[in-house]
C-alpha positions in Angstrom: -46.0 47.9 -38.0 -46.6 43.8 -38.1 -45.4 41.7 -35.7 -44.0 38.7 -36.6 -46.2 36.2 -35.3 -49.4 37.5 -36.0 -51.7 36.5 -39.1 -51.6 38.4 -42.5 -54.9 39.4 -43.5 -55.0 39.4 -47.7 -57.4 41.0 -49.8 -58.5 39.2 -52.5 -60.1 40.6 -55.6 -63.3 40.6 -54.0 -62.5 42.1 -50.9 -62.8 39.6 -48.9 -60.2 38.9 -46.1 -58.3 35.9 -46.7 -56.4 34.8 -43.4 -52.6 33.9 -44.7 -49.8 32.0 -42.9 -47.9 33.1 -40.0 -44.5 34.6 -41.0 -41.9 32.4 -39.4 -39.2 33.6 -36.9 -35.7 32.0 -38.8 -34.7 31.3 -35.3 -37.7 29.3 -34.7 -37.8 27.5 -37.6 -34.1 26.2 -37.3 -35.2 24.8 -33.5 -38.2 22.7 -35.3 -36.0 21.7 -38.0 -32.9 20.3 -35.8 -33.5 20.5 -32.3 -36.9 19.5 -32.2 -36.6 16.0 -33.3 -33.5 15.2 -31.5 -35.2 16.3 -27.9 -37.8 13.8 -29.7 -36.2 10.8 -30.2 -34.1 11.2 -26.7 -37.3 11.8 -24.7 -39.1 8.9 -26.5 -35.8 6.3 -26.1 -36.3 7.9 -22.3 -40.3 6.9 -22.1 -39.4 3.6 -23.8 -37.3 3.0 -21.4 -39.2 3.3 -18.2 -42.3 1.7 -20.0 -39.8 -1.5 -20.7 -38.7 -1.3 -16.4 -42.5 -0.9 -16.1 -43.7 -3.9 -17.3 -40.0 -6.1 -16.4 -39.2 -6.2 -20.5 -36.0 -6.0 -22.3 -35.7 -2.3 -21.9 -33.6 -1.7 -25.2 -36.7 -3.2 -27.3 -38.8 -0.6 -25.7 -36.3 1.9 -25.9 -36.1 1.8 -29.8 -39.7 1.7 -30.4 -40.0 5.1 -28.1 -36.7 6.9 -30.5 -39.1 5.6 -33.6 -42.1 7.0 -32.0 -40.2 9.7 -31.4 -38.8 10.1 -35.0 -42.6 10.0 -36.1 -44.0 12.4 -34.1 -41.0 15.0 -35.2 -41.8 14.3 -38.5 -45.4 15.1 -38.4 -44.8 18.3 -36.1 -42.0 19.7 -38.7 -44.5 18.3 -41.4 -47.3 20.4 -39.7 -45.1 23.6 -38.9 -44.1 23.7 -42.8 -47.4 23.9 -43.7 -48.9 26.6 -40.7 -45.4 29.1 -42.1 -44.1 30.9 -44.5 -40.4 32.2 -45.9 -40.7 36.3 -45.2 -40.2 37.6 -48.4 -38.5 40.8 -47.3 -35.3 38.7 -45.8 -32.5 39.4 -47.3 -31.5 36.3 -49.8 -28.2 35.1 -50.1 -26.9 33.4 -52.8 -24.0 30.5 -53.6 -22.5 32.9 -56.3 -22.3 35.6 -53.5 -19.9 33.9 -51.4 
């Protein structure tokens, strides 16, 4: 029996193991997608913040730069999650005409 969050090992035509991407937990993959970058951008407003008390600044400039660092950094984690998962193929599909 697999587990979810190991590795698929594929056998090509010439035998040869072939390591394939992690199946993705849909619960998992819903936190990346939404939660992740909000807990981004509010943690980065945060560090902008206190870098902007830091060094006696306008706060709100820094504050902005850290949500758009933030924004950046989600993007590139979701960006880099995408491509280390893939959709299980045994999950039950649901379709528009379905419902």
């Amino acid at each position: 029996m697999k587990m979810g969050n190991q590795e698929e090992v594929i056998h090509n035509q010439n035998n040869k193991k072939v390591q394939g991407k992690k199946s993705t937990n849909m619960l998992l993959a819903a936190f990346v997608m939404f939660i992740f970058p909000i807990i981004a951008v509010i943690l980065g407003a945060y560090l902008g913040a206190c870098i902007g008390e830091a060094m006696n600044s306008s706060s709100i400039i820094f504050q902005i730069i850290g949500g758009l660092v933030g924004v950046i950094i989600a993007g590139i984690g979701i960006k880099l999650f995408d491509k280390a998962s893939k959709v299980d193929e045994k999950a039950e599909k649901i379709y528009w005409d379905d419902l």
